[in-house]
N, CA, C and O atoms as a GROMACS GRO file, in nm:
protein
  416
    1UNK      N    1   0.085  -0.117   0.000
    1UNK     CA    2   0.000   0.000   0.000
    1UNK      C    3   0.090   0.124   0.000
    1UNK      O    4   0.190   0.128   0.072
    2UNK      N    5   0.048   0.245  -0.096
    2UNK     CA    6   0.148   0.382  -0.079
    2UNK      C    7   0.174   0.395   0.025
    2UNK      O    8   0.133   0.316   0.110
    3UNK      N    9   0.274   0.531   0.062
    3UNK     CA   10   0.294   0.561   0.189
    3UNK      C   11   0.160   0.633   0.201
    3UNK      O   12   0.079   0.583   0.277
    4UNK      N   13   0.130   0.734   0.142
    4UNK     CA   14   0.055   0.865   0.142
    4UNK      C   15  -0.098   0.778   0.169
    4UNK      O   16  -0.203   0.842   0.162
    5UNK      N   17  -0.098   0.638   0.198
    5UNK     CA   18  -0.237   0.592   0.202
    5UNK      C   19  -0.279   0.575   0.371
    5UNK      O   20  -0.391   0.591   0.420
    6UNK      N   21  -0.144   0.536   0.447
    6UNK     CA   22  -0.151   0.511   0.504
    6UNK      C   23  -0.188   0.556   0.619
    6UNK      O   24  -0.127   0.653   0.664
    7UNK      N   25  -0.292   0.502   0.691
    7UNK     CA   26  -0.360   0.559   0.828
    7UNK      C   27  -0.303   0.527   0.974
    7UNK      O   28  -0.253   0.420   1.009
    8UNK      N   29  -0.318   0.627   1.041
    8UNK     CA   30  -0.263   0.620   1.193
    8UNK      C   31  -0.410   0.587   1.265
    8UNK      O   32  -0.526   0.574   1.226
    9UNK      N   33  -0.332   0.580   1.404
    9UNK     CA   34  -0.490   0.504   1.480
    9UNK      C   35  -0.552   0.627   1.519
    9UNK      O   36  -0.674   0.633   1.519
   10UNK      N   37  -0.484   0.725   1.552
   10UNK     CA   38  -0.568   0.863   1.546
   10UNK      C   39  -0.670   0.959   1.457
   10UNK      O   40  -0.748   1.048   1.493
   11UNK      N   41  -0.636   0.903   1.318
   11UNK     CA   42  -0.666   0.938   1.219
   11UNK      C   43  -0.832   0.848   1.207
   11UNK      O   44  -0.944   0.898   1.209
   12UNK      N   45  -0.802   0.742   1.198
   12UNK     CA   46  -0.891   0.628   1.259
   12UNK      C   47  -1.007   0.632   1.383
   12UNK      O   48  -1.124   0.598   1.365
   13UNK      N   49  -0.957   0.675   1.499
   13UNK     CA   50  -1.046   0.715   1.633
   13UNK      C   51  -1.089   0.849   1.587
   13UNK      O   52  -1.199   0.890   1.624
   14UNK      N   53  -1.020   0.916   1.516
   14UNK     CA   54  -1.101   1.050   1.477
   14UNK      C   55  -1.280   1.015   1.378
   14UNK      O   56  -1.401   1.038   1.390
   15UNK      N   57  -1.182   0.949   1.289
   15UNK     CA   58  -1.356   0.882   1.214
   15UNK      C   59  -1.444   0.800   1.232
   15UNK      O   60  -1.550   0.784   1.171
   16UNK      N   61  -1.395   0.736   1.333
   16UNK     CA   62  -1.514   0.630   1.402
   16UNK      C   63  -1.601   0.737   1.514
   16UNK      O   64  -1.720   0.740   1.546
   17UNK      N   65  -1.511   0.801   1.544
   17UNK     CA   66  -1.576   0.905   1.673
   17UNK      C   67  -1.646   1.023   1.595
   17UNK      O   68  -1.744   1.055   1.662
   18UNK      N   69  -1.636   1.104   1.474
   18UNK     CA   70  -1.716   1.175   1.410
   18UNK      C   71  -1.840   1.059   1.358
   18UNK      O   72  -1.948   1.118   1.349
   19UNK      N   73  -1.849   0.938   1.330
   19UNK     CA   74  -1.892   0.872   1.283
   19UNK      C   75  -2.022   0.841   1.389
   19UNK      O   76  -2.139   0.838   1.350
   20UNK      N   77  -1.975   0.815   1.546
   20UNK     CA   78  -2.037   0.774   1.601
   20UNK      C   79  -2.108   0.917   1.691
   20UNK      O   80  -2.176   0.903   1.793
   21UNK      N   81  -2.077   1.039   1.634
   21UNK     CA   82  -2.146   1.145   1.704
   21UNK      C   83  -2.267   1.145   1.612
   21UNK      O   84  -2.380   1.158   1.659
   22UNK      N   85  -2.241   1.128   1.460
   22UNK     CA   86  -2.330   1.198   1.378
   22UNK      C   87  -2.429   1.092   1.389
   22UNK      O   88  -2.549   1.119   1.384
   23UNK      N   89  -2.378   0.949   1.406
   23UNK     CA   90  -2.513   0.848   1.472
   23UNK      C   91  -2.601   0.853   1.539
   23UNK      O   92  -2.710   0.805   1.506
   24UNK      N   93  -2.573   0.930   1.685
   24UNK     CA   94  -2.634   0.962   1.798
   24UNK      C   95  -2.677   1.103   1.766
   24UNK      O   96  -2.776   1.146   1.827
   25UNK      N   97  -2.619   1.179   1.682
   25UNK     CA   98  -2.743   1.321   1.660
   25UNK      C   99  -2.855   1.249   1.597
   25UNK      O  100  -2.965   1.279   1.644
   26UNK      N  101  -2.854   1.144   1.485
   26UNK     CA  102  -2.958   1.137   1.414
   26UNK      C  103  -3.051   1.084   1.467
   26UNK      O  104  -3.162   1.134   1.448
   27UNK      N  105  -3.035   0.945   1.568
   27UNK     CA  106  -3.097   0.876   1.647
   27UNK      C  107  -3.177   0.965   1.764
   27UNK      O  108  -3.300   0.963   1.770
   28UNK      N  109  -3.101   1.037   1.848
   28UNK     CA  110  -3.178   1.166   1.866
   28UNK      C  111  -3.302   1.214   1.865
   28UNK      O  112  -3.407   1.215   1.929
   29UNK      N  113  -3.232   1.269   1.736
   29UNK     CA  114  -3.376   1.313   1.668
   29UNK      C  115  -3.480   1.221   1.603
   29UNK      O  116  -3.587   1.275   1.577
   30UNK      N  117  -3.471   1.129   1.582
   30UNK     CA  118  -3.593   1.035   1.581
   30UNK      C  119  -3.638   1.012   1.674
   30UNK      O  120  -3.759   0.987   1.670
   31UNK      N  121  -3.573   1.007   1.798
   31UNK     CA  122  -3.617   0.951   1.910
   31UNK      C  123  -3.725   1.079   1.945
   31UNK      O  124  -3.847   1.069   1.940
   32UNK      N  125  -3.634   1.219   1.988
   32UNK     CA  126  -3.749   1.352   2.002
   32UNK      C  127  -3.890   1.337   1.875
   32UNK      O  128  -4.008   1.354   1.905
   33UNK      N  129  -3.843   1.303   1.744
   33UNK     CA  130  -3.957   1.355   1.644
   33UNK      C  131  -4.062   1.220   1.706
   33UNK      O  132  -4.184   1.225   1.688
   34UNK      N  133  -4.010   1.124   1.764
   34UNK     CA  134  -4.168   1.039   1.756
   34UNK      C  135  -4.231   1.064   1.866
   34UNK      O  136  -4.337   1.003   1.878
   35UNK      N  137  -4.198   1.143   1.963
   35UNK     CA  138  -4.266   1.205   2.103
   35UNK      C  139  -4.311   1.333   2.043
   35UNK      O  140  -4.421   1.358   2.094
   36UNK      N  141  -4.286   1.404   1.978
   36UNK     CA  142  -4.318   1.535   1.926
   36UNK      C  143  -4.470   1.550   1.844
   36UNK      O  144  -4.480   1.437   1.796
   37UNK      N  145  -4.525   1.585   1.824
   37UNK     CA  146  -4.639   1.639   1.668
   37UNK      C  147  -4.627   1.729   1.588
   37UNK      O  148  -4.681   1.830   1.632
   38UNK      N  149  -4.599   1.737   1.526
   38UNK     CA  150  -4.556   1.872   1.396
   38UNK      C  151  -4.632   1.878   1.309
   38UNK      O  152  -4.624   1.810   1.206
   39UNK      N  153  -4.733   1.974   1.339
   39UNK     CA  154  -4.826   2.009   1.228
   39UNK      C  155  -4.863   2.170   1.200
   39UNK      O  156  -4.862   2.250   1.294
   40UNK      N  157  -4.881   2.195   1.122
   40UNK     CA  158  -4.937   2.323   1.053
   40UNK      C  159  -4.778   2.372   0.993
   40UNK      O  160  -4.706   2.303   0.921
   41UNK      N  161  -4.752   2.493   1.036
   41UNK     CA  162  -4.625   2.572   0.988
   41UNK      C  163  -4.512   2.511   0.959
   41UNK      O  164  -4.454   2.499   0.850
   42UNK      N  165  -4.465   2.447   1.140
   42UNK     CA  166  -4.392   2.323   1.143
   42UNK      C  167  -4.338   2.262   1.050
   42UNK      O  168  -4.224   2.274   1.006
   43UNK      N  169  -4.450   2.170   1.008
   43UNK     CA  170  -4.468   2.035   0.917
   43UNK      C  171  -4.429   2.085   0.810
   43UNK      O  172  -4.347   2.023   0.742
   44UNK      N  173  -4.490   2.238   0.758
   44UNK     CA  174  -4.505   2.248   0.621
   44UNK      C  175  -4.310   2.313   0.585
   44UNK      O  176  -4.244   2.324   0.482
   45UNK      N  177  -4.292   2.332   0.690
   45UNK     CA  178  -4.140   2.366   0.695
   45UNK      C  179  -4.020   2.267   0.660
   45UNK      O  180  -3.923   2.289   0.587
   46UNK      N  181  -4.062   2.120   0.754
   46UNK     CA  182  -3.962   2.020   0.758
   46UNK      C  183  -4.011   1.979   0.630
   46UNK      O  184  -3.922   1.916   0.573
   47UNK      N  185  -4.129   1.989   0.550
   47UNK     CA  186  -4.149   1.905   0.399
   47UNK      C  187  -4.087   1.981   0.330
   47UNK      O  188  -4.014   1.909   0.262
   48UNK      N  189  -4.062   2.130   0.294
   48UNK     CA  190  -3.993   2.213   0.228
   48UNK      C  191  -3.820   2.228   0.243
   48UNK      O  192  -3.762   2.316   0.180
   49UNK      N  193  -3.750   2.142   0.326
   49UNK     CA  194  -3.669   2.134   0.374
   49UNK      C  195  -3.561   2.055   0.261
   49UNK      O  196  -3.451   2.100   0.227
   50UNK      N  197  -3.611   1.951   0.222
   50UNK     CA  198  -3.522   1.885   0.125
   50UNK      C  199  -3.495   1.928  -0.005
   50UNK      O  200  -3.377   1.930  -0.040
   51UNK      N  201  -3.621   1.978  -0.118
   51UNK     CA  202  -3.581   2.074  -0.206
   51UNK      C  203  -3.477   2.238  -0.165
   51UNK      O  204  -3.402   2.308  -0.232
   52UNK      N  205  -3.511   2.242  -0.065
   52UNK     CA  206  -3.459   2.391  -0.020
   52UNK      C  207  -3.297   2.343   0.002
   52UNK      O  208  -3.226   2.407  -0.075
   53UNK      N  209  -3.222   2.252   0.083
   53UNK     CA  210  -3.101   2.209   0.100
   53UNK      C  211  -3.047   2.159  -0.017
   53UNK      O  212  -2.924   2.174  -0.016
   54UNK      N  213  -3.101   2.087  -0.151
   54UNK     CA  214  -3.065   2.037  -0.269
   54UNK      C  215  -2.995   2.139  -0.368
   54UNK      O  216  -2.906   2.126  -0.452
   55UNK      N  217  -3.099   2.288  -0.310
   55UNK     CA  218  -3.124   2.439  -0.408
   55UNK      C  219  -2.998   2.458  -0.339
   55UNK      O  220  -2.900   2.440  -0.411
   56UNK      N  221  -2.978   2.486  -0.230
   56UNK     CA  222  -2.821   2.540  -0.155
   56UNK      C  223  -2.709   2.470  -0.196
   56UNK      O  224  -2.599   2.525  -0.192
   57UNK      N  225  -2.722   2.348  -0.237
   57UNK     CA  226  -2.563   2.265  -0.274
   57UNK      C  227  -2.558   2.296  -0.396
   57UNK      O  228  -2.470   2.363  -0.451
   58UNK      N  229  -2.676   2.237  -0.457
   58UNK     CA  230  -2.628   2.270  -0.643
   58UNK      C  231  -2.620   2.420  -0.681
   58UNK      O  232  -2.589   2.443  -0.798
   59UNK      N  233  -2.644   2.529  -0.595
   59UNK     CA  234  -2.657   2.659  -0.687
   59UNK      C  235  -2.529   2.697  -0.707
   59UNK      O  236  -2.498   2.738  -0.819
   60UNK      N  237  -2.415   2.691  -0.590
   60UNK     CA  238  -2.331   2.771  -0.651
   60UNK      C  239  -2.263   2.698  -0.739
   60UNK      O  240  -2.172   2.771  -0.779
   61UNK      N  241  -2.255   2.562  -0.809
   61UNK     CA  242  -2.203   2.462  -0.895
   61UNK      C  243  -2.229   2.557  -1.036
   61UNK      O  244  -2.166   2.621  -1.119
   62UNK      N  245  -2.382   2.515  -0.997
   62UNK     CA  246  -2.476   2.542  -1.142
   62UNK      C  247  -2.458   2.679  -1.197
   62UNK      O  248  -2.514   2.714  -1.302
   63UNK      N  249  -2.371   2.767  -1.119
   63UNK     CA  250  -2.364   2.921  -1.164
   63UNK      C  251  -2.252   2.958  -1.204
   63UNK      O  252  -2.232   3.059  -1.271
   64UNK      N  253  -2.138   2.847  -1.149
   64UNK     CA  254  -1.989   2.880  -1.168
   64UNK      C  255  -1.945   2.775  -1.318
   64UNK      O  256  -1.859   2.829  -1.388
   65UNK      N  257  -1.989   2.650  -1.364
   65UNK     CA  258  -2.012   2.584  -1.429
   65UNK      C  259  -2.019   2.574  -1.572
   65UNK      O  260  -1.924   2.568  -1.651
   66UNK      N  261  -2.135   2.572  -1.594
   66UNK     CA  262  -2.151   2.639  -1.727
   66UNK      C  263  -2.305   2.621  -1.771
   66UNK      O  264  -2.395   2.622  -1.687
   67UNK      N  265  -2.337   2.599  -1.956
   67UNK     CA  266  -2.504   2.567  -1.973
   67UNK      C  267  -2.549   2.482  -1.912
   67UNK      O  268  -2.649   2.491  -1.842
   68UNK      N  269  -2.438   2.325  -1.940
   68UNK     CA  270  -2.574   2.200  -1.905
   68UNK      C  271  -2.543   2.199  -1.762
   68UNK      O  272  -2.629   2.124  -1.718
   69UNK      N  273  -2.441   2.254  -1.622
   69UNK     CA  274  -2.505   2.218  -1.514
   69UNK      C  275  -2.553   2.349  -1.480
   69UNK      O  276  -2.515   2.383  -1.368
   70UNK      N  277  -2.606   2.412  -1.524
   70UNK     CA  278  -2.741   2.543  -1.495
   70UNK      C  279  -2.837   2.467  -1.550
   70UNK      O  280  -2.946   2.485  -1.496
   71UNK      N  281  -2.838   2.429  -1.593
   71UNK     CA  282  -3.011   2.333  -1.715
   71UNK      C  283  -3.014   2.240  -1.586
   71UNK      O  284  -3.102   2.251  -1.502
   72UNK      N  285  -2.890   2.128  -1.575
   72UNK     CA  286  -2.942   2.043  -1.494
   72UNK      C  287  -2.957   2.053  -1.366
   72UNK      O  288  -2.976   1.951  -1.299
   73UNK      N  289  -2.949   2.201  -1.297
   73UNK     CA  290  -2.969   2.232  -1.205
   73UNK      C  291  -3.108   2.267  -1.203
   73UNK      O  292  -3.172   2.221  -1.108
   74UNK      N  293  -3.171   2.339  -1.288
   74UNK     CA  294  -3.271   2.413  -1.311
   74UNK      C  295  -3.396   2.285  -1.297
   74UNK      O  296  -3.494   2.283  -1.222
   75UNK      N  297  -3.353   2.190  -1.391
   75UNK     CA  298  -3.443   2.053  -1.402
   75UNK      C  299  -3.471   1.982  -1.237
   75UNK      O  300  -3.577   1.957  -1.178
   76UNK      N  301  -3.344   1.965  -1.201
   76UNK     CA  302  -3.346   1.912  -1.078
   76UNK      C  303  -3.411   1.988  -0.965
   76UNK      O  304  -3.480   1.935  -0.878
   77UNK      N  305  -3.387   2.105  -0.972
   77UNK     CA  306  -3.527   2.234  -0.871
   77UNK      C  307  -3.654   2.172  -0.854
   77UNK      O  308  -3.733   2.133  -0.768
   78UNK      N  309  -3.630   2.185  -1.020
   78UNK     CA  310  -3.794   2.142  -1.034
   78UNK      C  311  -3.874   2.036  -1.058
   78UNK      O  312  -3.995   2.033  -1.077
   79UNK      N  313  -3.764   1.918  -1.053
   79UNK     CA  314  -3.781   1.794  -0.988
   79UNK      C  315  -3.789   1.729  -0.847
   79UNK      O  316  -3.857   1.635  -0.806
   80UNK      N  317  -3.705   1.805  -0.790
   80UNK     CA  318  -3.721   1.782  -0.618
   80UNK      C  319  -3.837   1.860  -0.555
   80UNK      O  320  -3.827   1.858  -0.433
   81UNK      N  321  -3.964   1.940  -0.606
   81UNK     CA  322  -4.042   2.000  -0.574
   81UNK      C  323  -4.198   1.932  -0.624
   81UNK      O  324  -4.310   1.984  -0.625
   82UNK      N  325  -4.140   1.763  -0.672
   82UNK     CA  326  -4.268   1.718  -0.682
   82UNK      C  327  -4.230   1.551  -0.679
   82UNK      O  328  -4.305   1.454  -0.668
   83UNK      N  329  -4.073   1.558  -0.694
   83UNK     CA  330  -4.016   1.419  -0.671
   83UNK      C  331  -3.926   1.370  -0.533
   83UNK      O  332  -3.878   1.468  -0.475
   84UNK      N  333  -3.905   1.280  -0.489
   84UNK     CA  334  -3.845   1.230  -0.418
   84UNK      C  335  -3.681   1.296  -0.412
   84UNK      O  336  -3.656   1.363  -0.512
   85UNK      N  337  -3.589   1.288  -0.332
   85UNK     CA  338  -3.506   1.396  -0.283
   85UNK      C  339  -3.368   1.265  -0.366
   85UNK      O  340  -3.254   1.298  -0.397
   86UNK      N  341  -3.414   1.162  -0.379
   86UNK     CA  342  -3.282   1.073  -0.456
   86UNK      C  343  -3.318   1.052  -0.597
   86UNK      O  344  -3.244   1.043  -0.695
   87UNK      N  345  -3.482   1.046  -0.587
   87UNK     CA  346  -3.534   1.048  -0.777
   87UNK      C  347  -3.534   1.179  -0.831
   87UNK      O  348  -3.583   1.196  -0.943
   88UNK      N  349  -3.468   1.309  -0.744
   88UNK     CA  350  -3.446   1.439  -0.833
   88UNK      C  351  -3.314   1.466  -0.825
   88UNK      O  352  -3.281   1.534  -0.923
   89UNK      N  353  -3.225   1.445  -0.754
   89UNK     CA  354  -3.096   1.423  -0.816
   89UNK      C  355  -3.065   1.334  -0.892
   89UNK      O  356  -2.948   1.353  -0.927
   90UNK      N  357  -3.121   1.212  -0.953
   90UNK     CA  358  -3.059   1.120  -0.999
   90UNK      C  359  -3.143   1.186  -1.158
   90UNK      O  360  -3.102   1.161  -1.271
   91UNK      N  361  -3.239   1.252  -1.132
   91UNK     CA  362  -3.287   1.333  -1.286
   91UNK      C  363  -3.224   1.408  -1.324
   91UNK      O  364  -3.212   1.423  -1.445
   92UNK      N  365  -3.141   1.506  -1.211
   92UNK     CA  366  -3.018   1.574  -1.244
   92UNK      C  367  -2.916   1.526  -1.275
   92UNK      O  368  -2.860   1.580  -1.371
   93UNK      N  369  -2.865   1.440  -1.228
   93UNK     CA  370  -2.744   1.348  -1.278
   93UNK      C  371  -2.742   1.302  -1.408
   93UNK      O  372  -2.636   1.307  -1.470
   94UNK      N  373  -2.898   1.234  -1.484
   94UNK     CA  374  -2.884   1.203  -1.600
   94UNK      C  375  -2.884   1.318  -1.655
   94UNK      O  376  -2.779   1.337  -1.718
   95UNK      N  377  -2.962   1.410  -1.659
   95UNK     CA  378  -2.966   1.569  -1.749
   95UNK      C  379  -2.858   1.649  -1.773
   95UNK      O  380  -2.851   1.729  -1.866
   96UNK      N  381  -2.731   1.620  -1.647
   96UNK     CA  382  -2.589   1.670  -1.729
   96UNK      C  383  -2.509   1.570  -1.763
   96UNK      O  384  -2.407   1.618  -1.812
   97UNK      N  385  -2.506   1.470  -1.761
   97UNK     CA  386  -2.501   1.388  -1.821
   97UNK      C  387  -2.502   1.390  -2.005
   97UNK      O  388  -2.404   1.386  -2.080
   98UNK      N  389  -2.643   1.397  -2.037
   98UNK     CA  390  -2.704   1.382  -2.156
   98UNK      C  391  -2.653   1.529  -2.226
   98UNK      O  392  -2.600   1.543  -2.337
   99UNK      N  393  -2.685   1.630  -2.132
   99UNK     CA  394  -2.679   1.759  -2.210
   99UNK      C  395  -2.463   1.790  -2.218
   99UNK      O  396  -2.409   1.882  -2.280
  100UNK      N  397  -2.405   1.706  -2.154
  100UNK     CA  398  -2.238   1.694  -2.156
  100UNK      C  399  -2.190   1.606  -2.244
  100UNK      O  400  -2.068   1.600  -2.258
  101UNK      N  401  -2.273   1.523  -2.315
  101UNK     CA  402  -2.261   1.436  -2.414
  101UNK      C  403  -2.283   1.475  -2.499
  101UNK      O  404  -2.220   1.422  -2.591
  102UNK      N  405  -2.374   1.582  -2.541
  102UNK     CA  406  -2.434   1.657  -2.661
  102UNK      C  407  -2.299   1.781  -2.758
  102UNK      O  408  -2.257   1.881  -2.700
  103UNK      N  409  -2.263   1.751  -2.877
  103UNK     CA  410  -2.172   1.825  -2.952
  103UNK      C  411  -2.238   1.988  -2.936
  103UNK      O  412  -2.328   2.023  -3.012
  104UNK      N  413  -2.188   2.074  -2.837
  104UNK     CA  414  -2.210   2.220  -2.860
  104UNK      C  415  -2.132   2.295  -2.911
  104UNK      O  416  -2.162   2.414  -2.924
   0.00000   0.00000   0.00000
């Protein structure tokens, strides 16, 4: 194995231990959301939540980039606002894809 591959046990206890914090935040919060009720504003907040975080990663890509990942950004917006949060990136994924394959 390279040198430059090679891991220390610190390096190691560092990622099992980020690993095992971000476990126990998530667990957490399942544990609070099934004692909780979230309805009206709330609710309509945490459903708007996944298109809205999708819009924050891909924008500054899609702006620095060029046509097809602005198109396939644009597609994917407006795919995650009526599709599933892995079936609208993966519509984005094929759409620059297709439109990066295309002779411009």
């Amino acid at each position: 194995m390279p040198e430059w591959f090679a891991l220390d046990t610190v390096t190691v206890a560092a990622i099992l231990g980020m690993a095992g914090v971000t476990w126990l935040t998530r667990m957490t919060g399942y544990a609070l959301a099934r004692r909780i009720a979230i309805t009206g504003r709330a609710k309509a907040a945490l459903e708007a939540m996944p298109p809205a975080i999708l819009t924050a990663i891909i924008a500054p890509m899609a702006l620095s980039e060029g046509i097809p990942e602005a198109v396939a950004a644009a597609v994917t917006v407006l795919a995650a606002l009526r599709l599933p949060t892995l079936v609208a990136v993966a519509v984005g994924v094929a759409t620059v894809v297709l439109l990066r394959s295309l002779p411009l």
